[in-house]
DRENNU-432155 format. One record per residue (C-alpha): chain; x, y, z; residue number from 1. Coordinates in steps of 0.1 Angstrom, whole numbers, plus 2048, in hexadecimal, padded with zeros to 3 digits. Example, Ala and Ser with C-alpha at 12.3 -4.5 7.8 and 13.67 -1.06 7.14 Angstrom:
BEGIN
<c->A; px->87B; py->7D3; pz->84E; k->1>
<c->A; px->889; py->7F5; pz->847; k->2>
END
This chain:
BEGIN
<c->A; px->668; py->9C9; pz->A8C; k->1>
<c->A; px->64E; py->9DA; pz->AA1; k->2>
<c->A; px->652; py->9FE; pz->AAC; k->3>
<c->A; px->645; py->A0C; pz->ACD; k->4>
<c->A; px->631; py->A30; pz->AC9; k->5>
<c->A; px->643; py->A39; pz->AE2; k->6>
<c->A; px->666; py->A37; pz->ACE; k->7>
<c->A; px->656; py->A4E; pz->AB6; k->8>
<c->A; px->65C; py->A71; pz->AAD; k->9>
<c->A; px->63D; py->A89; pz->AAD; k->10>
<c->A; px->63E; py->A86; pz->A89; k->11>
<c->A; px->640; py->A61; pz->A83; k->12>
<c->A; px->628; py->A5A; pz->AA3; k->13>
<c->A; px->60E; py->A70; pz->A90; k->14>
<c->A; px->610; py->A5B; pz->A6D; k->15>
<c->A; px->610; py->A3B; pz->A7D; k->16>
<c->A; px->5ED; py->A46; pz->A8E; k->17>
<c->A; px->5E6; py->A55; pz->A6B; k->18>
<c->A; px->5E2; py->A76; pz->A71; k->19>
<c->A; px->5EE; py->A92; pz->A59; k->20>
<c->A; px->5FA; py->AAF; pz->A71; k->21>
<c->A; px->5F4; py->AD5; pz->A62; k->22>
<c->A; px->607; py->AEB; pz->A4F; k->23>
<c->A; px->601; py->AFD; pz->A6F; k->24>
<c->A; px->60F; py->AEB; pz->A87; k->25>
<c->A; px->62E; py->ADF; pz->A71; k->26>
<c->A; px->635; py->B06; pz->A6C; k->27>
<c->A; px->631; py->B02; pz->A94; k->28>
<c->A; px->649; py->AE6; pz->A97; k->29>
<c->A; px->664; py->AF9; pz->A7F; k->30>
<c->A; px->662; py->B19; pz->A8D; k->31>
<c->A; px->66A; py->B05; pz->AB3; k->32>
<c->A; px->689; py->AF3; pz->AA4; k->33>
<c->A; px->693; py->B11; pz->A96; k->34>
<c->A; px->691; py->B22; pz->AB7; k->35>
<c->A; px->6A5; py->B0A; pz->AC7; k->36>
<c->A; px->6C0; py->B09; pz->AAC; k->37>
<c->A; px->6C2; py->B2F; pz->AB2; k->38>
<c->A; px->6C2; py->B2F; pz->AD5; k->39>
<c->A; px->6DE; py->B14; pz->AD7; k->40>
<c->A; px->6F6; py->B2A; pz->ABE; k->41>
<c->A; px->6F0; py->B4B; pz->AD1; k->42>
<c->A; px->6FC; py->B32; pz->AF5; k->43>
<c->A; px->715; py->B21; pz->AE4; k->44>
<c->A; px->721; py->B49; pz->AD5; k->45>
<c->A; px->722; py->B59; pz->AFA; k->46>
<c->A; px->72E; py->B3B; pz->B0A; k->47>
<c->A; px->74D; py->B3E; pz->AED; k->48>
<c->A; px->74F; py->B64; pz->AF3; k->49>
<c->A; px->74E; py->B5F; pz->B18; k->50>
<c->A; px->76C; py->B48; pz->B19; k->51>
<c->A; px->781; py->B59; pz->B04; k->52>
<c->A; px->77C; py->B78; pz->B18; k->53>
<c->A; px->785; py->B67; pz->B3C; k->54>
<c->A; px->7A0; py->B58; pz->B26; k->55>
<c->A; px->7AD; py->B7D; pz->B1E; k->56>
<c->A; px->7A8; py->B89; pz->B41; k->57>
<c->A; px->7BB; py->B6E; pz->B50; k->58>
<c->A; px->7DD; py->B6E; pz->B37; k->59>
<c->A; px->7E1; py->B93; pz->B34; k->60>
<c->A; px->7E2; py->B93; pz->B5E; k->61>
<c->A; px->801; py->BA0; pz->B6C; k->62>
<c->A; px->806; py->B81; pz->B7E; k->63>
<c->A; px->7FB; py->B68; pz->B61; k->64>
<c->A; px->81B; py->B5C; pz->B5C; k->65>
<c->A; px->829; py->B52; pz->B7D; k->66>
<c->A; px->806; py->B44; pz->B84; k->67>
<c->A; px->80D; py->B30; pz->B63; k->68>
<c->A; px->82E; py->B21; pz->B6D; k->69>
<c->A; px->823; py->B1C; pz->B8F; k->70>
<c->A; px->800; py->B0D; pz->B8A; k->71>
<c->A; px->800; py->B00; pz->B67; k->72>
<c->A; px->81C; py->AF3; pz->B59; k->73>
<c->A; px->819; py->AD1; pz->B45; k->74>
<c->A; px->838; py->AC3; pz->B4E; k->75>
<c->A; px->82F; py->ABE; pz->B76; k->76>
<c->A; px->809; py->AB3; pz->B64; k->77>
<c->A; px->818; py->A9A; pz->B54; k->78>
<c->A; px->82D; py->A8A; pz->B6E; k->79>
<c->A; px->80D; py->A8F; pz->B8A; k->80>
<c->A; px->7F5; py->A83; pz->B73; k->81>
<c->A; px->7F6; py->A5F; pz->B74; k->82>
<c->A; px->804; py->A5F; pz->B99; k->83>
<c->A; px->7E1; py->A72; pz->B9F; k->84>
<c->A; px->7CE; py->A5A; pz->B91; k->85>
<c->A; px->7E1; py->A3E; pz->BA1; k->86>
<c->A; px->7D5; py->A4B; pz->BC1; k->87>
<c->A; px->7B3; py->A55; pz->BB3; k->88>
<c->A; px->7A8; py->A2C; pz->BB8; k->89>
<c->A; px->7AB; py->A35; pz->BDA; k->90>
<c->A; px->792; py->A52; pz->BDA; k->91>
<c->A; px->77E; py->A3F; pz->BC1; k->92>
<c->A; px->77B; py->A1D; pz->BDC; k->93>
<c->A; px->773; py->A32; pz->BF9; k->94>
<c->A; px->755; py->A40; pz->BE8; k->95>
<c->A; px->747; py->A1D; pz->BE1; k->96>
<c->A; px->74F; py->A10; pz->C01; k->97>
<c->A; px->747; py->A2E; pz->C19; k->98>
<c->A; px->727; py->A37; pz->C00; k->99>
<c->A; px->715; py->A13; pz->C09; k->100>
<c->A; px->722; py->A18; pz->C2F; k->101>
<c->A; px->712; py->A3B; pz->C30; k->102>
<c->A; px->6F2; py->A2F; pz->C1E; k->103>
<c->A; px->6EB; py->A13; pz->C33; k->104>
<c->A; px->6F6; py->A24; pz->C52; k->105>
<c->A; px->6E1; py->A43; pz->C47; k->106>
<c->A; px->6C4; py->A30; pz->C42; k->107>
<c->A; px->6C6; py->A23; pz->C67; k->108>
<c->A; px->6C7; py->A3F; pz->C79; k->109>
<c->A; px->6AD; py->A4E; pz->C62; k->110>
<c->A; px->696; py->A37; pz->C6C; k->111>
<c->A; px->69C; py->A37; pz->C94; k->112>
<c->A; px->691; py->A5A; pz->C92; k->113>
<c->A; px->671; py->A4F; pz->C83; k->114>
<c->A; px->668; py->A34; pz->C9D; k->115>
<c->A; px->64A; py->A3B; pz->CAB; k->116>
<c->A; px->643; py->A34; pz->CD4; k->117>
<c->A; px->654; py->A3F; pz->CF3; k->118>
<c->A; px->664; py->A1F; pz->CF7; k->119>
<c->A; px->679; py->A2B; pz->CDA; k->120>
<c->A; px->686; py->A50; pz->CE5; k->121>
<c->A; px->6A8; py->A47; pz->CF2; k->122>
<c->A; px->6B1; py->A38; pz->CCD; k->123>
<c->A; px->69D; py->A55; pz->CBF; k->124>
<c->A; px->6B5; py->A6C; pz->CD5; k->125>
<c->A; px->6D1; py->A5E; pz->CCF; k->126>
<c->A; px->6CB; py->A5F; pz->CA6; k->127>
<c->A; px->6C5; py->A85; pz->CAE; k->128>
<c->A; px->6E5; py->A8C; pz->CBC; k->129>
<c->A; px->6F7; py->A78; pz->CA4; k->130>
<c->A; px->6EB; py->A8D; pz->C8A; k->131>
<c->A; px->6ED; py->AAB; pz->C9B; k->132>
<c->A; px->713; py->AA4; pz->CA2; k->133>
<c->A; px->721; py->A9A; pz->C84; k->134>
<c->A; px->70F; py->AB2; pz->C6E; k->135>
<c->A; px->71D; py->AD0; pz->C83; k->136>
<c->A; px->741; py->AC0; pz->C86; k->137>
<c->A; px->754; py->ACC; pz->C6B; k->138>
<c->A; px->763; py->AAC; pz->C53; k->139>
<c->A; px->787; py->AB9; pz->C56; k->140>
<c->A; px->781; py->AB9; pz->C7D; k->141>
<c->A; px->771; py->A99; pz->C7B; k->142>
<c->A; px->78D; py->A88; pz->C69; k->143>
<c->A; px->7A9; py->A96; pz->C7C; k->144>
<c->A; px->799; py->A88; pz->C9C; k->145>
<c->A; px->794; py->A68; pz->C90; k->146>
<c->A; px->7B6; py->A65; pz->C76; k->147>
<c->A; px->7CC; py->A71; pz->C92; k->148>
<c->A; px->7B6; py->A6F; pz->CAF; k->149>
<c->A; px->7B0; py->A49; pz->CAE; k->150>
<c->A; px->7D3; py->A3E; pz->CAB; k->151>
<c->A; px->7E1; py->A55; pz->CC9; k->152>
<c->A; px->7C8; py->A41; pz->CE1; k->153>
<c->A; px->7DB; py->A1E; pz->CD6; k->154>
<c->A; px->7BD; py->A07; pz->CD9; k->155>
<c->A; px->7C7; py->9E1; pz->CDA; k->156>
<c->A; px->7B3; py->9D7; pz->CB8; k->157>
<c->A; px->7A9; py->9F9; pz->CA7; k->158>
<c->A; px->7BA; py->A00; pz->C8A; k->159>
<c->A; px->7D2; py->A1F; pz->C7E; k->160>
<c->A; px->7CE; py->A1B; pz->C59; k->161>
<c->A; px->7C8; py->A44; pz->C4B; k->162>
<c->A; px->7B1; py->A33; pz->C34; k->163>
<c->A; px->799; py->A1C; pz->C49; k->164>
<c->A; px->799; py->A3A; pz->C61; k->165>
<c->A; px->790; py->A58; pz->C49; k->166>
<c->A; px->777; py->A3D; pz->C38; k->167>
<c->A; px->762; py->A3A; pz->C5C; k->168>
<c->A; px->769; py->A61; pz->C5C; k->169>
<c->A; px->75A; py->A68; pz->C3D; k->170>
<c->A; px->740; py->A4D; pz->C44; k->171>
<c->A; px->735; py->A5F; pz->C6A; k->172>
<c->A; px->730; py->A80; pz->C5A; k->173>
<c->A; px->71D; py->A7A; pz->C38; k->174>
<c->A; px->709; py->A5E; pz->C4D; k->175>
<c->A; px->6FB; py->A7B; pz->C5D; k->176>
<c->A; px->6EF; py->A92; pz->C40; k->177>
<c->A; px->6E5; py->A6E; pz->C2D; k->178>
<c->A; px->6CF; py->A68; pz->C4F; k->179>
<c->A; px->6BE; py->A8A; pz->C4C; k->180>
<c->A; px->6B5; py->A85; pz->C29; k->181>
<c->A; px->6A7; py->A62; pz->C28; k->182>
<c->A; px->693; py->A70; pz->C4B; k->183>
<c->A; px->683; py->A8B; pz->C34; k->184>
<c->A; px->67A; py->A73; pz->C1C; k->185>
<c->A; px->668; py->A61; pz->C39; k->186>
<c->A; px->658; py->A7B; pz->C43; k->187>
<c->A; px->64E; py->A86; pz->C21; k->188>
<c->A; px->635; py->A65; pz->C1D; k->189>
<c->A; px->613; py->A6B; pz->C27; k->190>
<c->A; px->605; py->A5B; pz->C46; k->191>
<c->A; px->5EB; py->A4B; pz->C31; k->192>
<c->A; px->601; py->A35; pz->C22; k->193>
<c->A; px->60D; py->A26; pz->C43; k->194>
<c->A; px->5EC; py->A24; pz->C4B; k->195>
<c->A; px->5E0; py->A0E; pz->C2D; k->196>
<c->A; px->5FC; py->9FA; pz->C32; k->197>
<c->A; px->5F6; py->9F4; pz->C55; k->198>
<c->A; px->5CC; py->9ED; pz->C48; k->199>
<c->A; px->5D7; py->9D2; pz->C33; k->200>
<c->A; px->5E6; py->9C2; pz->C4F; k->201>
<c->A; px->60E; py->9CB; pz->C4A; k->202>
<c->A; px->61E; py->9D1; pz->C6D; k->203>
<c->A; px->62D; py->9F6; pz->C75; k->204>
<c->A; px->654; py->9DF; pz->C68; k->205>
<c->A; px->645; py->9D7; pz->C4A; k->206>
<c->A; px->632; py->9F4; pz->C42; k->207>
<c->A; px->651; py->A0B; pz->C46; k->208>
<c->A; px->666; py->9ED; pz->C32; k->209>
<c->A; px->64D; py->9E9; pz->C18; k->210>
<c->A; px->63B; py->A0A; pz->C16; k->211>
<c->A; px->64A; py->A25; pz->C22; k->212>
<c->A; px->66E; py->A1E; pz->C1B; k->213>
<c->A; px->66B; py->A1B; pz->BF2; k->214>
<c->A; px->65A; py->A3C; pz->BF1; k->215>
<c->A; px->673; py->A50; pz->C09; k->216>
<c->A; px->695; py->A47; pz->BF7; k->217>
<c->A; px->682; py->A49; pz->BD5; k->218>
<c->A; px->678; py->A6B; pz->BDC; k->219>
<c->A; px->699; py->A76; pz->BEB; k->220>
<c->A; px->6B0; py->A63; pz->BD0; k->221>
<c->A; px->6BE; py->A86; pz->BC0; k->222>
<c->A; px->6CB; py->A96; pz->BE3; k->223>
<c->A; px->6D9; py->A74; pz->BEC; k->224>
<c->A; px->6EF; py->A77; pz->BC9; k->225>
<c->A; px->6F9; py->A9A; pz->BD2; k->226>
<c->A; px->706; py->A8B; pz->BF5; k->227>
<c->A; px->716; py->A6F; pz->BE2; k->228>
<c->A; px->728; py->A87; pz->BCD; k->229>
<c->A; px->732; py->A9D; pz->BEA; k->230>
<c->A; px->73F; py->A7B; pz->BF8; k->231>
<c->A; px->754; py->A74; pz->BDA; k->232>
<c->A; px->769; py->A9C; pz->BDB; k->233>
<c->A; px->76F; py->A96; pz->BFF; k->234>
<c->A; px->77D; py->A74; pz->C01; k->235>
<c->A; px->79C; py->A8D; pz->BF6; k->236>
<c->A; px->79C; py->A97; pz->C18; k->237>
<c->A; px->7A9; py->A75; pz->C28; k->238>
<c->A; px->7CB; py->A7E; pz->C1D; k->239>
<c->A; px->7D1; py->A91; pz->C3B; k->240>
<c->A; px->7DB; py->A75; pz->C4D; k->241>
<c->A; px->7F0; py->A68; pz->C31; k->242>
<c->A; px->7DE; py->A4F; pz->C1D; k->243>
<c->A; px->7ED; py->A58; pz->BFC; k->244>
<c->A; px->7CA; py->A5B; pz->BE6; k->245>
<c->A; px->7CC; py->A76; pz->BCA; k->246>
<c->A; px->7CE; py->A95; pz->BDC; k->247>
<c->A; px->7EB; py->A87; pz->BF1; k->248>
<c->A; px->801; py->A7B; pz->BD2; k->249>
<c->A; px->7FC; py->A9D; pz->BC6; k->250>
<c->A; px->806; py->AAD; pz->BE7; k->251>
<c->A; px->827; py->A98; pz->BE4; k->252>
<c->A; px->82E; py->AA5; pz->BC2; k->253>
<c->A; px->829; py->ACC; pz->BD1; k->254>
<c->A; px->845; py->AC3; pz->BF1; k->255>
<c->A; px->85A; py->ABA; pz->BDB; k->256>
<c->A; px->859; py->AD3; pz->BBB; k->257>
<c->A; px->849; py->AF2; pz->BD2; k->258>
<c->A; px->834; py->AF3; pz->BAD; k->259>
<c->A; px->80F; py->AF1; pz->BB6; k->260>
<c->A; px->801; py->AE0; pz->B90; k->261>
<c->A; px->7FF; py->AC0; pz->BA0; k->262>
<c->A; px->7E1; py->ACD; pz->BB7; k->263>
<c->A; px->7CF; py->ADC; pz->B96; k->264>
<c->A; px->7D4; py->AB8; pz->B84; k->265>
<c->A; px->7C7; py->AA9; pz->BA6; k->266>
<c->A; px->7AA; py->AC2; pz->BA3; k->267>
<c->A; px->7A0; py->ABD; pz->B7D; k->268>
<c->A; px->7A2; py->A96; pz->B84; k->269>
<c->A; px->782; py->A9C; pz->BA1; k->270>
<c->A; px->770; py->AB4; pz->B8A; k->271>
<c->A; px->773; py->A94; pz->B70; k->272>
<c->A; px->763; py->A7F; pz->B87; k->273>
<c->A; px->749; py->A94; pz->B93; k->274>
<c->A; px->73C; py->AA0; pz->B74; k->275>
<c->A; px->72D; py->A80; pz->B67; k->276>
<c->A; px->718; py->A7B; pz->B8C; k->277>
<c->A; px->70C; py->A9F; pz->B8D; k->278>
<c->A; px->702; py->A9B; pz->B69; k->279>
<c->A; px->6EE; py->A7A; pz->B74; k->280>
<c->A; px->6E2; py->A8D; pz->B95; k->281>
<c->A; px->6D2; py->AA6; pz->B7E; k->282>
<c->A; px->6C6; py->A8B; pz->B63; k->283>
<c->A; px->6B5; py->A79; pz->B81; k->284>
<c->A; px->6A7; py->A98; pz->B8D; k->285>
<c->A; px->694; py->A9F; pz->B70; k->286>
<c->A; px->689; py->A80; pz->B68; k->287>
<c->A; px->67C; py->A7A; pz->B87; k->288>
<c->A; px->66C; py->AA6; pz->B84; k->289>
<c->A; px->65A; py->A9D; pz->B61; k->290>
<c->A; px->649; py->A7B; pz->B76; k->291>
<c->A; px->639; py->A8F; pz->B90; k->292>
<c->A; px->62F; py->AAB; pz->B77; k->293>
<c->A; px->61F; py->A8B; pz->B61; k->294>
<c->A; px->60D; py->A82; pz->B82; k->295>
<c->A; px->624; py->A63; pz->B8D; k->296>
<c->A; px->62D; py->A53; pz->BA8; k->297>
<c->A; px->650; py->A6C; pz->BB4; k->298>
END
């Protein structure tokens, strides 16, 4: 079996080069991993002491226990639980499907602001105020217009599902912010590259296609997560108009017990999903921190 240096510990890579480290810098190496065994008790010791201290605060509040029966008791968990995740698959396909609308849509009106020429201001205008629209409208305004808005006008042929309409919502806002951040990773490419590319013969389409393009959304792959997972807390929002996602099947739960742990289940359920796509936001982050500090391409 052959071994790669590069699955090697400091250690093992130096004996496989056969070099003996010193005493010195194995009384280094110890005195390191003993540092970090230290450090990591005295976190995981105020981190403990922390907790149980909120954990005291909260209980011995004079309003702990009607908070407690109103907020968390496990027998309205139990029967919101799997009625929230039920209507979780509906949060859960609006992110995929309004995350590739908003990427590709983005991406479009990203690059009409870049197009170069006069013959190209009116789309480069228009791109402007598309941007400048829907990242000042609120998303709650945003929806309501177009979940209860769109259905009052009765087109012949436009539909009235609270889903389809809270997905082009959600897709018209974050298209927006998704557009500004692929247009600063435009931006963020030095001239010089268009300009090789155009001296090997690429046309101004292909150099943006070819050139250009890989090294913007490369660059700007972490905020582009952090939008994504922005995307995925409010698709809670479409049940306004009805469309019984998580957050709606929890509201239903609330009308009818006036007991308000179905919203807390609802809530925990989000965080579950979040967690592991801010954890990979920040793993990507890093990764892509320790290139550039190694002197690679971003």
């Amino acid at each position: 079996m052959t071994v790669h240096k590069e699955e090697l510990s400091p250690g093992e890579h130096d004996a496989a080069d056969g070099y003996v480290p010193s005493q010195r810098r194995l009384d280094r190496e110890r005195h390191q991993r003993a540092r970090a065994r230290r450090a990591t008790a005295i976190g995981a010791f105020s981190t403990l002491v922390t907790a149980v201290l909120l954990y005291l605060v909260v209980v011995n509040a004079p309003g702990w226990p009607r908070t407690k029966e109103t907020f968390f008791d496990a027998g309205y968990a139990r029967e919101a639980f799997p009625k929230v995740l039920e209507g979780l698959w509906l949060n859960v396909m609006l992110l995929l499907i309004c995350g590739v609308a908003v990427l590709v849509l983005g991406m479009l009106i990203a690059v009409a602001r870049t197009l170069r020429g006069p013959v190209f201001f009116p789309l480069r205008f228009l791109a402007a105020a598309y941007t400048d629209f829907f990242r000042g409208l609120p998303l709650i305004i945003n929806l309501m217009i177009v979940v209860l808005g769109v259905p009052a006008l009765r087109l012949q042929g436009v539909t009235v599902d609270p889903v389809l309409l809270g997905g082009a919502a959600l897709t018209l806002t974050y298209s927006a912010y998704v557009a500004e951040v692929f247009r600063a990773g435009i931006e963020s490419v030095h001239p010089s590259q268009r300009a090789a590319a155009r001296s090997l013969g690429l046309s101004n389409r292909q150099a943006l296609r070819y050139v250009v393009l890989p090294q913007a959304v490369r660059r700007q792959v972490p905020p582009l997560l952090n939008d994504l997972v922005s995307l995925q807390k409010d698709t809670g929002l479409v049940s306004i108009g009805g469309a019984v996602d998580a957050v709606r099947a929890a509201d239903i739960i609330v009308g009818r017990s006036l007991n308000y742990t179905p919203y807390i289940v609802a809530g925990l359920v989000f965080v579950a999903l979040t967690i592991p796509m801010t954890r990979f936001t920040d793993w990507v982050t890093a990764r892509m921190d320790r290139r550039q500090a190694q002197g690679g391409t971003a």
